[in-house]
N, C-alpha and C positions, 0 to 999 in steps of 0.2 A: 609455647613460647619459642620464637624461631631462635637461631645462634646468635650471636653479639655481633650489633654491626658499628662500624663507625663512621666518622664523620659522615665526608661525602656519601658512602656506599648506605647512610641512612634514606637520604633523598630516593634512592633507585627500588630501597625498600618498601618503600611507602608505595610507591605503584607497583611495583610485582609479588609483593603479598597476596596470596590467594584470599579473596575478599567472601567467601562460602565461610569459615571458621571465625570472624572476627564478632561477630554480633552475641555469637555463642561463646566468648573466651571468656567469661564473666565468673568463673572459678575453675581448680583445679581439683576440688572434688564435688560434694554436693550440697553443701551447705546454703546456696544463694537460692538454688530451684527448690528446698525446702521451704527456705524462708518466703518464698513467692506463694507456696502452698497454703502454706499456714497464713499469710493475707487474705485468702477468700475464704478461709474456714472459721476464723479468729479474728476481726477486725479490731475488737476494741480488747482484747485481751493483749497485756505486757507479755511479749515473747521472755521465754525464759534465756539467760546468757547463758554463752558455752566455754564462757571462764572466767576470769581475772588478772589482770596484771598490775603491775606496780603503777600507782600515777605520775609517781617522781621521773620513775624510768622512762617513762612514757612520752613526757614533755619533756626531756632533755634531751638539746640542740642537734638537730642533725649536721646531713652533707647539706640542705641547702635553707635558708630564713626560712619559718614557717606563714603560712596565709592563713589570715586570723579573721572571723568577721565576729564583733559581739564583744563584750565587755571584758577587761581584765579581771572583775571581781566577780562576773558573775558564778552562781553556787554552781552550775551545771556544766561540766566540758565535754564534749564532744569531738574526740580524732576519728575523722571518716578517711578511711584507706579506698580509693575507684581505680577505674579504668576509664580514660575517655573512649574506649569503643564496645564499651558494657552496655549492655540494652539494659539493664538492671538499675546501674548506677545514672542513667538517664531516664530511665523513669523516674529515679527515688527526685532526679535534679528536678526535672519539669512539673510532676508530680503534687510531692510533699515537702521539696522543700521551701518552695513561695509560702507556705503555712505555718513552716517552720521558725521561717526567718522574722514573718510578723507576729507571731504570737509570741516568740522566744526569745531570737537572738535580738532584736529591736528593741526589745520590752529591757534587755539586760538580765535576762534570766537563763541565757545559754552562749556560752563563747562554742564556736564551730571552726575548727582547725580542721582543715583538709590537706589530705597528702597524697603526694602520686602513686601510684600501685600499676603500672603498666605490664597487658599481657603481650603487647605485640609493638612491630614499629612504629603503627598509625597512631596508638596512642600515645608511644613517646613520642613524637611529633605534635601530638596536640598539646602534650601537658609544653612540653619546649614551647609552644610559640605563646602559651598560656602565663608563661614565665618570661618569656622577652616582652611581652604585653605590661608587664611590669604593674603597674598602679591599676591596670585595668584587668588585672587577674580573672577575679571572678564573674567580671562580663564577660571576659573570653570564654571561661570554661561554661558559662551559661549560653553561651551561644554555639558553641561545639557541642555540648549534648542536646539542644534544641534542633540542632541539623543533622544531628548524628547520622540519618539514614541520607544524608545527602554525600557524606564523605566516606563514612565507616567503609560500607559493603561496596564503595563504585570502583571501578576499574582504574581508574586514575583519581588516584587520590589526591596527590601533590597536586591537579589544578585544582580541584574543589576547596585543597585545604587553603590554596594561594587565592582565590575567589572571597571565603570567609575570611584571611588574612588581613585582606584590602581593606576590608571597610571597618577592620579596626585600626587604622590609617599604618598597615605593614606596606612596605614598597617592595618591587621583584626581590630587590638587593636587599635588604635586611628580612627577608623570609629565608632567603636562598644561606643569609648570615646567620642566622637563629639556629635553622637545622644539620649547618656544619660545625654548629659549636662544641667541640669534644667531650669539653669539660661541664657546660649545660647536661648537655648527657649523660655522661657517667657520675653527677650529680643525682640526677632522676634515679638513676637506677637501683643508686648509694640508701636511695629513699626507699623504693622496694623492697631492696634485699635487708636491709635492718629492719623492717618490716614482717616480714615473715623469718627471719633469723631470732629475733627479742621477741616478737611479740607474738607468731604464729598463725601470722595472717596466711592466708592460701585462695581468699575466694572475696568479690568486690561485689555490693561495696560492701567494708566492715566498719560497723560503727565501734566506738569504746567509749562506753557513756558513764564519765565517774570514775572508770577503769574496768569498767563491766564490760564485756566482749557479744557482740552481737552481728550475724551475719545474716546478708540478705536486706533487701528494698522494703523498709518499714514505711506505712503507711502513717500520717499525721494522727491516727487515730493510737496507734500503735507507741509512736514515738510519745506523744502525751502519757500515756499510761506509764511507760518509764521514767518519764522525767518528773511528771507532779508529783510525784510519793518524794522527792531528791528537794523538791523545795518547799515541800513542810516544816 
């Protein structure tokens, strides 16, 4: 993770980020490349968790609203902590989670609360414009990790990111506003670091399923095996 940038000097980050480390910034130990492992050795086996925390604690309110897709009643919740410049957590996106969302959270069998986990400035920057997108949250971050390789790793980021921007109807001037936002920002971060401060997140994406702790890009085959036994 580079040093704390702000406002402006976030813009200048996004393009002079060394773009060689960000595809790989998907944990800070090794939790995610395990859990990638264990996908093609174990497909339909429930990975085991690698803790528990409080669910009370868990869902209570942060720095910024939370983004919710899925029923208030439903028996199964789900907080996934990403990165938008996780090769991992854009797999899990393009993936498994279109399977997810129809078999589960559609159906009213899974509420899926996502929250920002950023390792670098590209991905604050994503989740920020992912959040001035406002109502259209999760089409942004659905179309951010479906281009992932089109911004994450390129050399000029800010135009690629301002290319995707556009045609979710951003203008120069409210991108250029988005990513001077202070307090957007040190919201996001707010999100992070209680994150890995309460909960002990360290590596993206993590799921908490129930309040079960789980790391690494679960396969639909996978996630099923957790969740049926929970709605018995």
């Amino acid at each position: 993770m580079t040093e704390p940038t702000t406002r402006r000097r976030l813009l200048s980050c996004i393009a002079a980020l060394p773009a060689l480390s960000l595809l790989a910034a998907c944990s800070d130990g090794k939790g995610t490349a395990q859990a990638q492992d264990d996908m093609t050795t174990a497909a339909v086996d429930a990975p085991q968790p690698s803790g528990t925390v409080d669910m009370n604690k868990l869902l209570e309110p942060g720095a910024l609203p939370e983004k919710v897709q899925g029923a208030d009643d439903a028996p199964v919740t789900i907080v996934e902590y990403a990165s938008m410049t996780c090769s991992h957590c854009a797999n899990f996106h393009v993936n498994t989670y279109p399977a997810l969302k129809e078999k589960y959270i559609d159906t009213g069998k899974v509420r899926l609360i996502l929250r920002e986990f950023p390792f670098d400035p590209r991905a604050e920057a994503g989740f920020m414009l992912a959040r001035c997108a406002e109502d259209k949250y999760f089409a942004m971050v659905d179309v951010l990790f479906k281009q992932q390789g089109n911004w994450a790793p390129v050399q000029d980021a800010r135009t690629a990111l301002l290319n995707i921007a556009k045609l979710a109807g951003f203008t120069q001037e409210s991108f250029e506003a988005c990513l001077t936002n202070q307090a957007l920002l040190d919201d996001v971060r707010a999100v992070r670091a209680r994150g890995a401060a309460d909960f002990g997140v360290d590596a993206t994406p993590t799921f908490f399923i129930n309040g079960k702790k789980y790391s690494g890009a679960m396969s639909i085959e996978q996630m099923s095996a957790i969740i049926d036994p929970l709605l018995q």
